[in-house]
C-alpha positions as CSV (number, residue, x, y, z in Angstrom):
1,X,0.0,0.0,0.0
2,X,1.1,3.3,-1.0
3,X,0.2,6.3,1.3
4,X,0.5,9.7,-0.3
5,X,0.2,12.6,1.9
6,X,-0.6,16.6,0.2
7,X,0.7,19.0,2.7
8,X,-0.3,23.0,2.5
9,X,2.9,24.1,3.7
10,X,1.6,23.2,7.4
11,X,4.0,24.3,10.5
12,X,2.5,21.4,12.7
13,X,4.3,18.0,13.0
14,X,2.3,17.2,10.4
15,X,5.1,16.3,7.7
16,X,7.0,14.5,10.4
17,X,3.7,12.1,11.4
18,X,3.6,11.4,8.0
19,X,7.3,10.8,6.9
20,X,7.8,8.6,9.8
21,X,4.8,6.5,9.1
22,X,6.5,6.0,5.8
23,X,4.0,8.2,3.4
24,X,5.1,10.2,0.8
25,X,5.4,13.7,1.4
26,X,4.3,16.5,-1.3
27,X,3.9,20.0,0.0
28,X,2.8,22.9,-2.1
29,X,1.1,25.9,-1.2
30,X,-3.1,26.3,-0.6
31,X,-5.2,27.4,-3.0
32,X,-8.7,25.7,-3.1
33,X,-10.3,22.7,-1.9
34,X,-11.2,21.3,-5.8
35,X,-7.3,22.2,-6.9
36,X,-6.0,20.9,-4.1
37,X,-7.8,17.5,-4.3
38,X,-7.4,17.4,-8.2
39,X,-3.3,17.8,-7.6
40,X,-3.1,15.4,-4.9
41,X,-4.8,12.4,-7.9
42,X,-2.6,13.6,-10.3
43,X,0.5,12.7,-7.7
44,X,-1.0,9.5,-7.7
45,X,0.7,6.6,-9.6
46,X,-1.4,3.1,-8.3
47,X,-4.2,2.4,-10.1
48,X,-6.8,2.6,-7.4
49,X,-7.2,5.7,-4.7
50,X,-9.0,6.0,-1.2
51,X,-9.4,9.7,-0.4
52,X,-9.7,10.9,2.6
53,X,-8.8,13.9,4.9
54,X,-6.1,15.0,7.9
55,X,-9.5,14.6,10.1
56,X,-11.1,11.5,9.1
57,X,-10.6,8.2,10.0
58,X,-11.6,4.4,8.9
59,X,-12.8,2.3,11.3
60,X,-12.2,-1.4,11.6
61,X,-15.1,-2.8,9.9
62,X,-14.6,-0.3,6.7
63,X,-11.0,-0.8,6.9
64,X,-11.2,-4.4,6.3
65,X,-13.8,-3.4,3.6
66,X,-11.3,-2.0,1.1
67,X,-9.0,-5.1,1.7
68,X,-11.5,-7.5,0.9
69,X,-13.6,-5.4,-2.1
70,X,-13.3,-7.7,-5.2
71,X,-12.5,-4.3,-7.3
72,X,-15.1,-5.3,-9.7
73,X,-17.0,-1.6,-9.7
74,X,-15.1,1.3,-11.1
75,X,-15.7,3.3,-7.9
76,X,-16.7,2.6,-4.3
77,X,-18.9,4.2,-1.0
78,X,-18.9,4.3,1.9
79,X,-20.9,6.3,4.6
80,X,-19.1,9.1,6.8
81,X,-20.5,10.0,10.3
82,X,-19.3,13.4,11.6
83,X,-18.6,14.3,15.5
84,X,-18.9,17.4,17.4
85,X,-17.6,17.9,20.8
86,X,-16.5,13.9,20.9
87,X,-19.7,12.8,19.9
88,X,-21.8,11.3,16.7
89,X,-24.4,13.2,15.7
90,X,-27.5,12.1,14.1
91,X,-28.2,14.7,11.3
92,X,-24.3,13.9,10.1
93,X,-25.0,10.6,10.3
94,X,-24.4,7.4,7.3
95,X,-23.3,10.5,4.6
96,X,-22.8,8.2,1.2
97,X,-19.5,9.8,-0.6
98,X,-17.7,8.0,-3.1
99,X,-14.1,7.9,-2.2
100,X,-12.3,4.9,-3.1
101,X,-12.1,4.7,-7.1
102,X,-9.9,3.7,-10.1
103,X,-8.0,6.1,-11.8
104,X,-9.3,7.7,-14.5
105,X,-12.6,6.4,-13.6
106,X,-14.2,9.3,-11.2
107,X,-14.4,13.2,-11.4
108,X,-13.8,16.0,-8.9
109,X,-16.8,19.0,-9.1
110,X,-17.7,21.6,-6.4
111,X,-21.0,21.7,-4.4
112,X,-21.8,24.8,-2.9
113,X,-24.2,24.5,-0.2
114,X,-25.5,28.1,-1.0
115,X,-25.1,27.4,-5.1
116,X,-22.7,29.9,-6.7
117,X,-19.3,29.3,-7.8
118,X,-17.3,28.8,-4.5
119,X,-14.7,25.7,-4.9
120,X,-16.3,24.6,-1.6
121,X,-18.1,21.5,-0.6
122,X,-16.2,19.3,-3.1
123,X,-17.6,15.9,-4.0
124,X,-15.8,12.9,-6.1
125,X,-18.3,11.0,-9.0
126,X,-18.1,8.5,-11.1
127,X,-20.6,7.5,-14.5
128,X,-19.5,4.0,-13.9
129,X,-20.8,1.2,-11.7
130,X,-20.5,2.3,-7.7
131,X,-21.3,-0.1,-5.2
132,X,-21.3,0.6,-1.1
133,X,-18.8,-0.5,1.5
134,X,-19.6,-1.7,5.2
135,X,-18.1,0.2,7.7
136,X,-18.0,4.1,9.0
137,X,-15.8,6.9,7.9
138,X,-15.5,8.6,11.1
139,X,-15.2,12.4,10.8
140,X,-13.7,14.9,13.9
141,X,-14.1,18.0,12.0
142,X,-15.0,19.8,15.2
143,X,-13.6,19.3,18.7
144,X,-15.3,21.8,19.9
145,X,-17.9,25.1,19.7
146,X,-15.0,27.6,18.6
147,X,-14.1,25.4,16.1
148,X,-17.5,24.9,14.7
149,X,-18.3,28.8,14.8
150,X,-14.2,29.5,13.0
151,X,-15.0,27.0,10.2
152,X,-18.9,28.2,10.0
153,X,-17.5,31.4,9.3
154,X,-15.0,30.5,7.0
155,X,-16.8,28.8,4.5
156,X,-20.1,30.5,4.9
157,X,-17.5,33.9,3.9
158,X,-16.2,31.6,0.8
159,X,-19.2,31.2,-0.9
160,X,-20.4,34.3,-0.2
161,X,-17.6,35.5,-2.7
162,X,-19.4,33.1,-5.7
163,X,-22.7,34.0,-5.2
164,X,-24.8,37.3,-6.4
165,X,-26.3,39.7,-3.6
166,X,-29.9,40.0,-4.1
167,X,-32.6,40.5,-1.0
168,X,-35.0,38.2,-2.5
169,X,-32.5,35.3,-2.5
170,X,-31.8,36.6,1.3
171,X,-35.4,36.3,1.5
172,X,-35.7,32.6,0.4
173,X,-33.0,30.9,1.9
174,X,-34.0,32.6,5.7
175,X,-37.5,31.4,4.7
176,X,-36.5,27.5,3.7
177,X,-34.1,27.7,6.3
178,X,-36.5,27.8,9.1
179,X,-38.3,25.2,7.8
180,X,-35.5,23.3,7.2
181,X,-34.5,23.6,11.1
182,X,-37.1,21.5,11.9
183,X,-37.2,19.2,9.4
184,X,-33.3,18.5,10.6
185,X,-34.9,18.8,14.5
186,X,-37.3,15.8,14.2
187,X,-36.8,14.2,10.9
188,X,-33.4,13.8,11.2
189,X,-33.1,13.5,15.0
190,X,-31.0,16.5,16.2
191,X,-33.1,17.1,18.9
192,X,-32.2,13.8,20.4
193,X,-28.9,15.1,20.6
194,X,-29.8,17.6,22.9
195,X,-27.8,21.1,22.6
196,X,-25.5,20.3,20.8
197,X,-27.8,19.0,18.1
198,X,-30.3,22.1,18.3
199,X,-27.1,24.7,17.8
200,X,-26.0,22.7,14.6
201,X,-29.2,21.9,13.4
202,X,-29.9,25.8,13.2
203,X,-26.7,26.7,11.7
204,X,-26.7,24.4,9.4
205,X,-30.5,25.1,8.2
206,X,-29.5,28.8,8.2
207,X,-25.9,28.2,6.3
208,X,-27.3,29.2,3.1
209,X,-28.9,32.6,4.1
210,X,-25.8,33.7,6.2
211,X,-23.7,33.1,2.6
212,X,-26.4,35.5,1.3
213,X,-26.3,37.9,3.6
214,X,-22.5,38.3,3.5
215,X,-22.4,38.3,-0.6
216,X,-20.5,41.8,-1.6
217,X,-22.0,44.5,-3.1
218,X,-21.8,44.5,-6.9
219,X,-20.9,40.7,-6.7
């Protein structure tokens, strides 16, 4: 197995970790989350690759997944759970991303939560046959509340940049976002999560109309 790591110039231990776990080091500088990705599978030289991020991890049963897959699809599944504050939550819960695929066989696009242009949100496809893995993708995106309200911010600023400013799109997204709140508060469970699952359920339901709101002038 060949582990290729894509390092943004960090000044953590980062390329150390990596080096001494025997990975491949290629550091270059950060530009977007679509480039970025794209540049790391060009590095790539086996004919299959598993993609996944500094903050993600497998866990056993998906692990032993990939070992065992016959390799008969072009592209593969599997389902990511994310945590907040050391915990699972419900509304991030069994998210189906392709990330293990042959070469040449999938394609990298941007998905804007907000619509626009913004090289956020990324997601890999594939128009060939895609079949599901067992197992979790665990994700620990966010440790803790500070983290959740510094990356909120950073994206929801992002796509603010690729989108047009107009009140009545404002106007919408607050409107479907309310609704959308509760729909994530009993349909998906995040009230069963307690306060932690109210606060992201409402930032999350409201993502789009804050990327509104924030949209320059003249964009």
């Amino acid at each position: 197995m060949h582990v290729l790591v894509l390092d943004a110039c960090s000044r953590d231990h980062t390329v150390q970790f990596a080096r001494g776990a025997g990975a491949e080091i290629v550091q270059r500088e950060w530009t977007d989350f679509v480039d970025a990705r794209r540049f790391a599978l060009s590095c790539v030289r086996t004919p299959w690759s598993l993609m996944i991020d500094a903050d993600e991890a497998l866990d056993d049963v998906l692990r032993q997944a990939i070992v065992n897959c016959s390799g008969e699809a072009d592209a593969y599944t599997v389902r990511r759970t994310t945590y907040f504050c050391g915990r699972p939550m419900r509304l991030w819960r069994n998210e189906p991303l392709l990330r293990l695929f042959r070469i040449g066989r999938a394609a990298l696009e941007a998905n804007p939560a907000a619509g626009g242009s913004a090289a956020v949100h990324e997601r890999w496809t594939s128009d060939g046959r895609i079949e599901p893995l067992a197992g979790t993708l665990l994700h620990f995106s966010y440790p803790d509340y500070a983290t959740y309200r510094v990356k909120f911010d950073a994206y929801t600023s992002t796509e603010a940049h690729g989108v047009r400013k107009s009140a009545g799109a404002f106007a919408r997204a607050w409107c479907s976002g309310a609704l959308r709140f509760w729909w994530l508060l009993i349909g998906k469970g995040a009230l069963l999560d307690g306060t932690r699952g109210v606060y992201v359920a409402y930032k999350s339901a409201m993502y789009p109309a804050v990327v509104e709101w924030k949209a320059p002038r003249g964009s």
